[in-house]
mmCIF file of the N, C-alpha and C atoms, coordinates in Angstrom:
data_MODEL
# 
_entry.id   MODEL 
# 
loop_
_atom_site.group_PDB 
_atom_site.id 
_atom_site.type_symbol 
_atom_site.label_atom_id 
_atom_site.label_alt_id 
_atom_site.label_comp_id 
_atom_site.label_asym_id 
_atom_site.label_entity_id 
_atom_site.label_seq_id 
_atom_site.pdbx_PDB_ins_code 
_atom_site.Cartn_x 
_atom_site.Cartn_y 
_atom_site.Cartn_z 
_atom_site.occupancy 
_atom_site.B_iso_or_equiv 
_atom_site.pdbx_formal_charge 
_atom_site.auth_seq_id 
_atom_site.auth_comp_id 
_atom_site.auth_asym_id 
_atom_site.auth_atom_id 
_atom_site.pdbx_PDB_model_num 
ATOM 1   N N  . UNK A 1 1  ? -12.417 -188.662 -121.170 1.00 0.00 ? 1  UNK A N  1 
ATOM 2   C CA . UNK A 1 1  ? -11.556 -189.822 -121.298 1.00 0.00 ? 1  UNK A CA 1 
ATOM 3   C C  . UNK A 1 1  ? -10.328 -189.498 -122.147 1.00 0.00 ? 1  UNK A C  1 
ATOM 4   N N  . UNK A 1 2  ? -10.559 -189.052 -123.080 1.00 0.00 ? 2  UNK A N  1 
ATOM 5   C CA . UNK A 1 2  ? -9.178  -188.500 -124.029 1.00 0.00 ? 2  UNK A CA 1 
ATOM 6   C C  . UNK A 1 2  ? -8.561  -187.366 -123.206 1.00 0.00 ? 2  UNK A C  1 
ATOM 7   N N  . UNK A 1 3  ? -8.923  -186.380 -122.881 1.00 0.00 ? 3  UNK A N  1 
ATOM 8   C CA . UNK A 1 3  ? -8.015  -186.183 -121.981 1.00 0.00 ? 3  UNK A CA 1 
ATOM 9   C C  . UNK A 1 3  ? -7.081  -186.947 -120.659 1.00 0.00 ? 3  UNK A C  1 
ATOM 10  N N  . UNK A 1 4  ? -7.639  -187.564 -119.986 1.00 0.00 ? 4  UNK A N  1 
ATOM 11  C CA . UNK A 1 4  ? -6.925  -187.789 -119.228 1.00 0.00 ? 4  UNK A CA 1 
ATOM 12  C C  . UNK A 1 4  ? -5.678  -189.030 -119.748 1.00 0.00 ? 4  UNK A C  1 
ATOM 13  N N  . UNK A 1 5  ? -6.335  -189.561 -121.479 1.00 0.00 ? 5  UNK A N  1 
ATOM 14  C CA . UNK A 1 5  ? -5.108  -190.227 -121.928 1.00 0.00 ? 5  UNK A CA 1 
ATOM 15  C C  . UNK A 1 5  ? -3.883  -189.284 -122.440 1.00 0.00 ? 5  UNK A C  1 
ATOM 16  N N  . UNK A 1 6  ? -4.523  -187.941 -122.795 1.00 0.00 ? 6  UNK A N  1 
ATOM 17  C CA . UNK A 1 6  ? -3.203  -187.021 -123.336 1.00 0.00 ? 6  UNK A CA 1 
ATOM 18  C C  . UNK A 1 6  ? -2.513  -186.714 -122.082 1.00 0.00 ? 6  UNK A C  1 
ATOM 19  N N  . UNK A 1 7  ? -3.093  -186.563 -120.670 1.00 0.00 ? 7  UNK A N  1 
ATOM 20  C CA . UNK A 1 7  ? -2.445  -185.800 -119.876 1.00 0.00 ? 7  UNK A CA 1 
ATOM 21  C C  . UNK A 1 7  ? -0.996  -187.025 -119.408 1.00 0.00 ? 7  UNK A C  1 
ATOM 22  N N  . UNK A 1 8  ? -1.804  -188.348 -119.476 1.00 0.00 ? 8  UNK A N  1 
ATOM 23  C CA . UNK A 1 8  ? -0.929  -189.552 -119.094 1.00 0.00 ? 8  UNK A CA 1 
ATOM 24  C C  . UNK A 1 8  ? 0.566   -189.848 -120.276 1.00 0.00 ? 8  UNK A C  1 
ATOM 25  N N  . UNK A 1 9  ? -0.059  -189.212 -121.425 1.00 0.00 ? 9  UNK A N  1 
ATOM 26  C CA . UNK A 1 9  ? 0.912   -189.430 -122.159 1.00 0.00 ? 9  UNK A CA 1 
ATOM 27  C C  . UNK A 1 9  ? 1.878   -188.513 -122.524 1.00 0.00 ? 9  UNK A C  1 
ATOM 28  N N  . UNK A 1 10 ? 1.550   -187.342 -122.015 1.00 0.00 ? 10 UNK A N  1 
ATOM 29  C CA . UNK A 1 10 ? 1.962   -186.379 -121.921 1.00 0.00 ? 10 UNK A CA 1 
ATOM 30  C C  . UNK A 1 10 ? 3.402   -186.169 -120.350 1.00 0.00 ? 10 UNK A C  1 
ATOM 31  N N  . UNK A 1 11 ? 2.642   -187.152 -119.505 1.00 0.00 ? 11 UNK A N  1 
ATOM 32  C CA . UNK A 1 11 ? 3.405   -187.163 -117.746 1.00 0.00 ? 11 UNK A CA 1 
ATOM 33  C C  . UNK A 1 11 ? 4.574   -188.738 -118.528 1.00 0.00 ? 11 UNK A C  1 
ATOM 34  N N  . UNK A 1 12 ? 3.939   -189.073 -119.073 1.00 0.00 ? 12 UNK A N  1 
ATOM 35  C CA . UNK A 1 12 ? 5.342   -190.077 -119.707 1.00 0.00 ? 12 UNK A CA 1 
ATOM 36  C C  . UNK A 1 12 ? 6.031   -189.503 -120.559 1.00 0.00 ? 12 UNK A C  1 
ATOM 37  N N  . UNK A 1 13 ? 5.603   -189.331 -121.767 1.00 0.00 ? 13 UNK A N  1 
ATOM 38  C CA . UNK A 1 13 ? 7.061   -187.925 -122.258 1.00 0.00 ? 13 UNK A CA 1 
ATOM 39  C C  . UNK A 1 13 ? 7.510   -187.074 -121.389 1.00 0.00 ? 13 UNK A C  1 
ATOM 40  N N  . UNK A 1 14 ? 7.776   -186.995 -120.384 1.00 0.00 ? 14 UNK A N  1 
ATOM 41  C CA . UNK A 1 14 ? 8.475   -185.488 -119.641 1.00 0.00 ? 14 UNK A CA 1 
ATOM 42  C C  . UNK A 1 14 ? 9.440   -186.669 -118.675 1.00 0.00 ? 14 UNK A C  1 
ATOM 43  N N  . UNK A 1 15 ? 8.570   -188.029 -118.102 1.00 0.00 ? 15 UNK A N  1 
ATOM 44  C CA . UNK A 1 15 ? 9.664   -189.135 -117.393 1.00 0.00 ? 15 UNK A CA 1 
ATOM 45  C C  . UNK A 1 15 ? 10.647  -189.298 -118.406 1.00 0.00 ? 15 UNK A C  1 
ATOM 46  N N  . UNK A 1 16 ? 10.181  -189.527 -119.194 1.00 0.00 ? 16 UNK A N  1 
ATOM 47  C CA . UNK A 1 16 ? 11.154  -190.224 -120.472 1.00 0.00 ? 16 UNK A CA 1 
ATOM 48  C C  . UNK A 1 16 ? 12.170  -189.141 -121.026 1.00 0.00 ? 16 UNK A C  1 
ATOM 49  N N  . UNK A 1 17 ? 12.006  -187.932 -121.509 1.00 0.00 ? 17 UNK A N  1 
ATOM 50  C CA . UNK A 1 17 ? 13.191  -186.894 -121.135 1.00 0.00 ? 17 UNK A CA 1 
ATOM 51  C C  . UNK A 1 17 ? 13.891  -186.677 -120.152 1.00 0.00 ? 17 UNK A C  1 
ATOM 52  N N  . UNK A 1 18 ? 13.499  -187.048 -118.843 1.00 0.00 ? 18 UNK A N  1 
ATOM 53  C CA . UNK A 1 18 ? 14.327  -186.824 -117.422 1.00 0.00 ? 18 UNK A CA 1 
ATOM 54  C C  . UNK A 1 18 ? 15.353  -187.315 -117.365 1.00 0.00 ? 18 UNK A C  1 
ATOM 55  N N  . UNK A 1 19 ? 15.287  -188.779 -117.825 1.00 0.00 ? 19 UNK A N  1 
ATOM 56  C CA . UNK A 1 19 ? 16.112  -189.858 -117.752 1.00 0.00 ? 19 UNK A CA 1 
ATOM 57  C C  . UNK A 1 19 ? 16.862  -189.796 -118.979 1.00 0.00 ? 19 UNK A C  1 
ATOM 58  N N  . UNK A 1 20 ? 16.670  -189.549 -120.338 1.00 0.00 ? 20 UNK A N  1 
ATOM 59  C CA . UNK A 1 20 ? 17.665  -189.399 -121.297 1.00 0.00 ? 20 UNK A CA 1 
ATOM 60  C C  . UNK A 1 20 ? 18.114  -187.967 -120.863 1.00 0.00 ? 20 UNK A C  1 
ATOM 61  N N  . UNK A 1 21 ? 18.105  -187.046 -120.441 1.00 0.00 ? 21 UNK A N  1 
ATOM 62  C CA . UNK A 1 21 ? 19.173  -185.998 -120.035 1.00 0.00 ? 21 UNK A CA 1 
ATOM 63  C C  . UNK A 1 21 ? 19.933  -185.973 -119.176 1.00 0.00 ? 21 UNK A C  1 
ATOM 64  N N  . UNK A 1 22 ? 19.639  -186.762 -118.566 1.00 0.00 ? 22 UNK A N  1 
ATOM 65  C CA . UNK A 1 22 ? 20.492  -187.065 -116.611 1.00 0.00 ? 22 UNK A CA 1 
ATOM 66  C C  . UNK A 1 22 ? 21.541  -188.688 -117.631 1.00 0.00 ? 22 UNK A C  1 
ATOM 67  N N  . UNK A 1 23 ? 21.446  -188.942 -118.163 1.00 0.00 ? 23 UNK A N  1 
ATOM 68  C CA . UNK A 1 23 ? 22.105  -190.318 -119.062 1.00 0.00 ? 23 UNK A CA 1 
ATOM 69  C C  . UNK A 1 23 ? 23.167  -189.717 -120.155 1.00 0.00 ? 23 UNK A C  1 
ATOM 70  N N  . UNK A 1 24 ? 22.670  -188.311 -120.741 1.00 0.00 ? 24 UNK A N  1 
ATOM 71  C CA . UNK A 1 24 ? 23.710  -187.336 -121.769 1.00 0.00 ? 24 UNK A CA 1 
ATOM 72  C C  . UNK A 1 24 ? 24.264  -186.115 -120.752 1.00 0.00 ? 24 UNK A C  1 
ATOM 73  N N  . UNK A 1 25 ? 24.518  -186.287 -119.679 1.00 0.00 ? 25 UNK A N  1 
ATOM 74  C CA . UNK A 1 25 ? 25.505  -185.922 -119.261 1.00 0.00 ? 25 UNK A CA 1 
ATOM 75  C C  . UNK A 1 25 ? 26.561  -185.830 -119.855 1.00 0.00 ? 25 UNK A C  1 
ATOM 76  N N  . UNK A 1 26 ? 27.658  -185.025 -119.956 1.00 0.00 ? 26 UNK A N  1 
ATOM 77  C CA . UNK A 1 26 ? 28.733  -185.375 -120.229 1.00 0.00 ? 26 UNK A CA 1 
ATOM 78  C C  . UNK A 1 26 ? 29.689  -185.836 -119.287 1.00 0.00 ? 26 UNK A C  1 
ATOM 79  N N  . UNK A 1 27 ? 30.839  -186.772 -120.011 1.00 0.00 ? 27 UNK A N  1 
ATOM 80  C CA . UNK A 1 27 ? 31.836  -187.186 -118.916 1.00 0.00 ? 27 UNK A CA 1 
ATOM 81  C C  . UNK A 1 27 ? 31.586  -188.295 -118.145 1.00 0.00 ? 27 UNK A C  1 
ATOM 82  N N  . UNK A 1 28 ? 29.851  -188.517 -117.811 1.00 0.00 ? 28 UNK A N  1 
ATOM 83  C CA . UNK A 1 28 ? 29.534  -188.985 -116.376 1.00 0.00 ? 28 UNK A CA 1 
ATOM 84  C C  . UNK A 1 28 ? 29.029  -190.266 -117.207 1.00 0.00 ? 28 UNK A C  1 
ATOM 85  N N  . UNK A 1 29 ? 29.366  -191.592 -116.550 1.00 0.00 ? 29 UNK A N  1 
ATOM 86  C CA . UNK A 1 29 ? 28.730  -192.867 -116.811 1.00 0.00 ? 29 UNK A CA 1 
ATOM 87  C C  . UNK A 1 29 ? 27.660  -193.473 -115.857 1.00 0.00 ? 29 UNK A C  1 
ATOM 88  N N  . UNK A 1 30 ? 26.860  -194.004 -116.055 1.00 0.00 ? 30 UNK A N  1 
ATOM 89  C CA . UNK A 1 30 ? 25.543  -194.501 -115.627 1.00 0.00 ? 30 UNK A CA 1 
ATOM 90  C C  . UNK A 1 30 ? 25.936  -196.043 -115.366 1.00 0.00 ? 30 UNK A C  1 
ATOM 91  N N  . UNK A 1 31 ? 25.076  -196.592 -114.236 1.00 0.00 ? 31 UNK A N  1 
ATOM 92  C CA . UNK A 1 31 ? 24.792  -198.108 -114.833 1.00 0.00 ? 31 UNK A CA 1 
ATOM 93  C C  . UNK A 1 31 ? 23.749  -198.371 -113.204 1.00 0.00 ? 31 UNK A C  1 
ATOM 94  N N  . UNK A 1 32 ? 23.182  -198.962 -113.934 1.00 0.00 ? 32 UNK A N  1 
ATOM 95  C CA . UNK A 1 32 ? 21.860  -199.865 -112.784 1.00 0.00 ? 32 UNK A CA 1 
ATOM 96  C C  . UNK A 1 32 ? 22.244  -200.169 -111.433 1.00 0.00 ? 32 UNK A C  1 
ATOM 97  N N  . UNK A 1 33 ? 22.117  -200.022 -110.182 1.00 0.00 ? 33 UNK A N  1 
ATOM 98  C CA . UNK A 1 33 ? 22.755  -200.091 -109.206 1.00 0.00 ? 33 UNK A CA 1 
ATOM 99  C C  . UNK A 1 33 ? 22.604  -201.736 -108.674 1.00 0.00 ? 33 UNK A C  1 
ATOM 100 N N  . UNK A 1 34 ? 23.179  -202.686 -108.929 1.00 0.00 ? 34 UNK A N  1 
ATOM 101 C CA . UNK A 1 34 ? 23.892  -204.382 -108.550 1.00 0.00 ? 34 UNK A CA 1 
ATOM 102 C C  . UNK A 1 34 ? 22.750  -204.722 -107.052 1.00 0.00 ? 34 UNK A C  1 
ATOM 103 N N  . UNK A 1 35 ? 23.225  -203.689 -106.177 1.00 0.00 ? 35 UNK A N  1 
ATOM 104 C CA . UNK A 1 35 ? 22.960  -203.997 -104.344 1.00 0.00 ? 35 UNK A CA 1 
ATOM 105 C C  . UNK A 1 35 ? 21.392  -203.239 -104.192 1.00 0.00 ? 35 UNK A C  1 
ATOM 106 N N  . UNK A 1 36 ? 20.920  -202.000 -104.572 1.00 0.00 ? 36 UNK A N  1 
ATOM 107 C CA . UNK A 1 36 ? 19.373  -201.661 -104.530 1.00 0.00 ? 36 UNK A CA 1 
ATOM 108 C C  . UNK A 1 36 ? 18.722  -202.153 -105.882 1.00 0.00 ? 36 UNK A C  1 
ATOM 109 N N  . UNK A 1 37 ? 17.806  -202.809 -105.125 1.00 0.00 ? 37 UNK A N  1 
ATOM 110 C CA . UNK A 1 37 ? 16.794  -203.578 -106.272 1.00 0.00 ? 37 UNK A CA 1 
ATOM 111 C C  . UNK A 1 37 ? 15.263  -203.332 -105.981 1.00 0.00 ? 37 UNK A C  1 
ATOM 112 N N  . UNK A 1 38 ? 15.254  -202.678 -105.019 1.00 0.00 ? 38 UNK A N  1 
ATOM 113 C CA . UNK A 1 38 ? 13.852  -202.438 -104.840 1.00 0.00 ? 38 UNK A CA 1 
ATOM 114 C C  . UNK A 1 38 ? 13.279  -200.863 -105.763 1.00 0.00 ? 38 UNK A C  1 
ATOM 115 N N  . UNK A 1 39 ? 11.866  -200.763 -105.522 1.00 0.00 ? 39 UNK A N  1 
ATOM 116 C CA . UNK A 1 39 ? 11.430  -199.295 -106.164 1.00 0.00 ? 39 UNK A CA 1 
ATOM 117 C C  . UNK A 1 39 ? 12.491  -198.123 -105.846 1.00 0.00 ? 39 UNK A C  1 
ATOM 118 N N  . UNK A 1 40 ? 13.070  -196.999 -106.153 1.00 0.00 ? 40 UNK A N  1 
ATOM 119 C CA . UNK A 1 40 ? 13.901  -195.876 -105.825 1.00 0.00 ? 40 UNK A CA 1 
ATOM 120 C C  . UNK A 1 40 ? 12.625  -194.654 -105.715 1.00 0.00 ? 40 UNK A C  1 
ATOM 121 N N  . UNK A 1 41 ? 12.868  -194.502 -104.497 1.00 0.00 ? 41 UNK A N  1 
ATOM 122 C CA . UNK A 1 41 ? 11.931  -193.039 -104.462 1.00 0.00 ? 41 UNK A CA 1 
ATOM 123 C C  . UNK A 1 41 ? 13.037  -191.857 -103.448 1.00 0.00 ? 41 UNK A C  1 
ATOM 124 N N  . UNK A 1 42 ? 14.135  -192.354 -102.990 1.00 0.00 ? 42 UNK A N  1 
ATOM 125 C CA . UNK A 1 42 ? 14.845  -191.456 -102.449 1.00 0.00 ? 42 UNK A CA 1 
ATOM 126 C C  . UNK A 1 42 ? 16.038  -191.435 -102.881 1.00 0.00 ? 42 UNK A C  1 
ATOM 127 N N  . UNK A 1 43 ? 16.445  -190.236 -103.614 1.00 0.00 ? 43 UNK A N  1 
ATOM 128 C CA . UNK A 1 43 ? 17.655  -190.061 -104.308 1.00 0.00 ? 43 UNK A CA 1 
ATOM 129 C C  . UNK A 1 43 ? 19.266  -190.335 -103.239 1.00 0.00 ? 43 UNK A C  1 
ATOM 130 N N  . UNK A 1 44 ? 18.676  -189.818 -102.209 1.00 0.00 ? 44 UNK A N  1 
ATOM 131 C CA . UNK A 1 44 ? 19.587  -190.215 -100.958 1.00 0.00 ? 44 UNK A CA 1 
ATOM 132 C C  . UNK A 1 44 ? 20.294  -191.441 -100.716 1.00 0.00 ? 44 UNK A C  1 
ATOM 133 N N  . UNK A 1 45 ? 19.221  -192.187 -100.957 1.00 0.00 ? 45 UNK A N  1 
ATOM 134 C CA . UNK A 1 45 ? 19.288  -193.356 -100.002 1.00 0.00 ? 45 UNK A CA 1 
ATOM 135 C C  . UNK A 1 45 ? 19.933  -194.156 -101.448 1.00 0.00 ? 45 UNK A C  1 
ATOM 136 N N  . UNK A 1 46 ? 19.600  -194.022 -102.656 1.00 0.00 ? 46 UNK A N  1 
ATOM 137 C CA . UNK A 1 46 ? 20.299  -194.828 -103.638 1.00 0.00 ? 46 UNK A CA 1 
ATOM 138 C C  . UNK A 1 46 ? 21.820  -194.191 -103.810 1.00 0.00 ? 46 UNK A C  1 
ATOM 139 N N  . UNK A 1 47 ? 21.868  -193.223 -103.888 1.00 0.00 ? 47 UNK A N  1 
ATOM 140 C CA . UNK A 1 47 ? 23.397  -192.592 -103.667 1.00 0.00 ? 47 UNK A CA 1 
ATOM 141 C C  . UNK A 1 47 ? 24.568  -193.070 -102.156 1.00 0.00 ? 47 UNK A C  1 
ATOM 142 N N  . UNK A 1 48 ? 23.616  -193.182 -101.108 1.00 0.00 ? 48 UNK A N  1 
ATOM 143 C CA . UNK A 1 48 ? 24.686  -194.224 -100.756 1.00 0.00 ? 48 UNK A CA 1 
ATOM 144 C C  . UNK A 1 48 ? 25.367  -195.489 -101.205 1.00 0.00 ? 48 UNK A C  1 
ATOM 145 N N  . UNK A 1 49 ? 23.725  -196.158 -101.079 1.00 0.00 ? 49 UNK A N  1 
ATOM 146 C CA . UNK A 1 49 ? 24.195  -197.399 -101.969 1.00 0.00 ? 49 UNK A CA 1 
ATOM 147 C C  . UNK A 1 49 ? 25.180  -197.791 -103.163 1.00 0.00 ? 49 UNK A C  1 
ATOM 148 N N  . UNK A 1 50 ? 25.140  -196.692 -103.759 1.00 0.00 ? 50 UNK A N  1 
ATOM 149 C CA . UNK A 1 50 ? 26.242  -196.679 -105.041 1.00 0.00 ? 50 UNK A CA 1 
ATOM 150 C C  . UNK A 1 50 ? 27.377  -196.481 -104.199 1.00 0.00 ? 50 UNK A C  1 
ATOM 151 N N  . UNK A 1 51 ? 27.440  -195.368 -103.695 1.00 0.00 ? 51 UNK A N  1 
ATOM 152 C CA . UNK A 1 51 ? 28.697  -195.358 -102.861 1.00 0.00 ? 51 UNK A CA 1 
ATOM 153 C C  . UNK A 1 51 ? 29.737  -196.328 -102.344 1.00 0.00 ? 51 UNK A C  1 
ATOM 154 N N  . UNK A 1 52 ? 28.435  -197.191 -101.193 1.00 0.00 ? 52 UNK A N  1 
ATOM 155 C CA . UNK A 1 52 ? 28.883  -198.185 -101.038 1.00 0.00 ? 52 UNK A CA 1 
ATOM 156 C C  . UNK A 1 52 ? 29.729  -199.525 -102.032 1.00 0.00 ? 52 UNK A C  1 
ATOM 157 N N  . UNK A 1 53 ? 28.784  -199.278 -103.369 1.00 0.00 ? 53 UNK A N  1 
ATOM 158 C CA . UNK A 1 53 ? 29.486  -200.114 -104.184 1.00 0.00 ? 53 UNK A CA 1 
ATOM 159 C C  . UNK A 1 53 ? 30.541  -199.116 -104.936 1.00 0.00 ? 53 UNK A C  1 
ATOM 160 N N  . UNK A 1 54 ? 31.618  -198.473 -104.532 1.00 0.00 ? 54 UNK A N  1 
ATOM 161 C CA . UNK A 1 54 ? 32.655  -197.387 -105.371 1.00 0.00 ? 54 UNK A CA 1 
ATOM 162 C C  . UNK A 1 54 ? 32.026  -196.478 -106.101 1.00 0.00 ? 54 UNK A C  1 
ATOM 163 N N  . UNK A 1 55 ? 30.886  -196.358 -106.400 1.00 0.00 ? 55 UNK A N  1 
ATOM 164 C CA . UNK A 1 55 ? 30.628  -195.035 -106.967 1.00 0.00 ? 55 UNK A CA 1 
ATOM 165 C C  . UNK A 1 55 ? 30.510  -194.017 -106.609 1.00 0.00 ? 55 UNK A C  1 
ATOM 166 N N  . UNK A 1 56 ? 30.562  -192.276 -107.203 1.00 0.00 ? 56 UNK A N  1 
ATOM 167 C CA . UNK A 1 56 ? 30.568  -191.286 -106.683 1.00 0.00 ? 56 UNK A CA 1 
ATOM 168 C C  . UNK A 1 56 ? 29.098  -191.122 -106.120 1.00 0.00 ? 56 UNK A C  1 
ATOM 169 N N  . UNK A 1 57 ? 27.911  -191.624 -107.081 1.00 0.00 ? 57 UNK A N  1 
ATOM 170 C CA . UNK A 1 57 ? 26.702  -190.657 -106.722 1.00 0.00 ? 57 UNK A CA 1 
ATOM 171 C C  . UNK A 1 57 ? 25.643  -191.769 -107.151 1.00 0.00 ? 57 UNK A C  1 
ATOM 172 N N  . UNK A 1 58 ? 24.343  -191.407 -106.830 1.00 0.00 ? 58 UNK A N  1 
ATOM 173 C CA . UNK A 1 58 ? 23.334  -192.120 -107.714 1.00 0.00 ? 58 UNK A CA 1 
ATOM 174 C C  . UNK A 1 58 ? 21.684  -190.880 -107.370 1.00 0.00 ? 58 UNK A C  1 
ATOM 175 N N  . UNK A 1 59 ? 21.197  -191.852 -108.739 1.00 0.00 ? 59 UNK A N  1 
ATOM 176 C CA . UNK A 1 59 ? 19.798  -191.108 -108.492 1.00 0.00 ? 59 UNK A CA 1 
ATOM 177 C C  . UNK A 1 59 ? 18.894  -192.043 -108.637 1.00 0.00 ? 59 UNK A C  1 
ATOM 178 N N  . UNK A 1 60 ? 17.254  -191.947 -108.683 1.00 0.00 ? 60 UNK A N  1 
ATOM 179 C CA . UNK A 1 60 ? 16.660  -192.794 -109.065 1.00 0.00 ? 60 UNK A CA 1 
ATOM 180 C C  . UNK A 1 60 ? 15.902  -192.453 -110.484 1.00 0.00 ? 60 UNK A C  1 
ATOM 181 N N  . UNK A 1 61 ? 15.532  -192.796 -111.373 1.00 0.00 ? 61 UNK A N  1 
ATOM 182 C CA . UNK A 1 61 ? 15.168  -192.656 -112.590 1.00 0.00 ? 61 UNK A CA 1 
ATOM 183 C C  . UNK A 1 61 ? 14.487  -193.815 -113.488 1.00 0.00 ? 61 UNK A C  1 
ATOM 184 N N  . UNK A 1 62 ? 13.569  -193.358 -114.115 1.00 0.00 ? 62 UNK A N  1 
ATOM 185 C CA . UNK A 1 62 ? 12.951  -194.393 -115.243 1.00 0.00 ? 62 UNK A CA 1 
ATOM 186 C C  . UNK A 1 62 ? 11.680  -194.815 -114.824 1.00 0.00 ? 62 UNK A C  1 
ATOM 187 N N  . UNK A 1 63 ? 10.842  -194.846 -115.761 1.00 0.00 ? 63 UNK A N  1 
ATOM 188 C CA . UNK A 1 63 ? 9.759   -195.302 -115.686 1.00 0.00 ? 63 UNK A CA 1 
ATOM 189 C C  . UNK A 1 63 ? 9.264   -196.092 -113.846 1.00 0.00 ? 63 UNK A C  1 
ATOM 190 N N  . UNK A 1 64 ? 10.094  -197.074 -114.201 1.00 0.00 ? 64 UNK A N  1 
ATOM 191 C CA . UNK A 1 64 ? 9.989   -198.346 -113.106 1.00 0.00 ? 64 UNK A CA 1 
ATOM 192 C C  . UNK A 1 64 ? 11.036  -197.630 -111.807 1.00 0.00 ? 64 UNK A C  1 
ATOM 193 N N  . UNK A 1 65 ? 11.087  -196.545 -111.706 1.00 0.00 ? 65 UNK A N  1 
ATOM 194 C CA . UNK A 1 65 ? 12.313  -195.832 -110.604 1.00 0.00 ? 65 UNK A CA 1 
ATOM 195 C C  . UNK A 1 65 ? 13.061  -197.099 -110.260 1.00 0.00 ? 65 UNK A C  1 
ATOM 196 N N  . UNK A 1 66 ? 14.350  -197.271 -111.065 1.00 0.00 ? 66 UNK A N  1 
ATOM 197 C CA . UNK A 1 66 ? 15.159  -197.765 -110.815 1.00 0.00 ? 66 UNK A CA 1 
ATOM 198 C C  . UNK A 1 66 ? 16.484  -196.876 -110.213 1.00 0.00 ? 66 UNK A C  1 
ATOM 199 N N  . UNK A 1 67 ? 17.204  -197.398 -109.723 1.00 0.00 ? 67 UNK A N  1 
ATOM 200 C CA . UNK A 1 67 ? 18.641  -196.562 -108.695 1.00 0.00 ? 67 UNK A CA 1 
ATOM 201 C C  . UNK A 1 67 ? 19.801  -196.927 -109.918 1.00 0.00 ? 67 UNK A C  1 
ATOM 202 N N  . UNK A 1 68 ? 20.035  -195.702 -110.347 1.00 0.00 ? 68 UNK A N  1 
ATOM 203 C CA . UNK A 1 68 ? 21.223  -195.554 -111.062 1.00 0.00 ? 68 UNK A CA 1 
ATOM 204 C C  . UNK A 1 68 ? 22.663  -195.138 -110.616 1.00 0.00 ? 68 UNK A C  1 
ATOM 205 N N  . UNK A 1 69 ? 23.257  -196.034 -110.687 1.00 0.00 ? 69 UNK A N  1 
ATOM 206 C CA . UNK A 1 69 ? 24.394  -195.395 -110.030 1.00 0.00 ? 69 UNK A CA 1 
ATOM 207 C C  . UNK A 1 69 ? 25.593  -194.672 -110.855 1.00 0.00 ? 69 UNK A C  1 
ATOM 208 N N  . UNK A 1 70 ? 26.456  -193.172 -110.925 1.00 0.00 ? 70 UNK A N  1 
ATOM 209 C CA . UNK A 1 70 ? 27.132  -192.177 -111.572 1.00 0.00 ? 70 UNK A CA 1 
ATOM 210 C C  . UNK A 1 70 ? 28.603  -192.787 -111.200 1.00 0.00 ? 70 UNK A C  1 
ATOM 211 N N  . UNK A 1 71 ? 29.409  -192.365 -111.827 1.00 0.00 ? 71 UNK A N  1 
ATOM 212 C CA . UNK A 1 71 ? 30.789  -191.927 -111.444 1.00 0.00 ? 71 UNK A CA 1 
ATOM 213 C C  . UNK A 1 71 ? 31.465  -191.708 -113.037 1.00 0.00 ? 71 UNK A C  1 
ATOM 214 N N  . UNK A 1 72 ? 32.554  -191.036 -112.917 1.00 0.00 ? 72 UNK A N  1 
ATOM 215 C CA . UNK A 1 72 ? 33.197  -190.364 -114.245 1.00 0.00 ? 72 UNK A CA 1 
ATOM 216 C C  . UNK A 1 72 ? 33.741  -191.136 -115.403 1.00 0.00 ? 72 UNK A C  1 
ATOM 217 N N  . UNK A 1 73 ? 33.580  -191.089 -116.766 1.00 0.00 ? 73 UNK A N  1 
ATOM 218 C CA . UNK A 1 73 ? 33.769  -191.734 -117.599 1.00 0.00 ? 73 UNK A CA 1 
ATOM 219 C C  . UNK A 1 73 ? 35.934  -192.240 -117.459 1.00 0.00 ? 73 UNK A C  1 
# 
């Protein structure tokens, strides 16, 4: 049982770095994507969507895979 709580807490510290390093980018600004609101499991498919709303790029990220959408500070 304790293991499989270290291994869980262990697979959440490594989500939780993903997303603060893809966020300290430099240059590059972040923000929650407005038009995808559902789960993000395809980096693709949320990067249009940003698109669609003027942004350059998006990914999905965070705990709750939310669609982040990029473009330059």
């Amino acid at each position: 049982m304790k293991r499989n709580t270290g291994i869980l807490l262990l697979f959440l510290l490594v989500l939780a770095a993903d997303v603060a390093v893809k966020r300290a980018e430099a240059n590059i600004c972040w923000s929650k994507s407005r038009t995808y609101t559902s789960p993000c499991y395809s980096d693709e498919i949320c990067a249009n969507y940003c698109k669609a709303d003027g942004f350059d790029g998006g990914d999905c990220g965070g705990f709750r895979r939310i669609c982040f959408c990029s473009k330059p500070c």
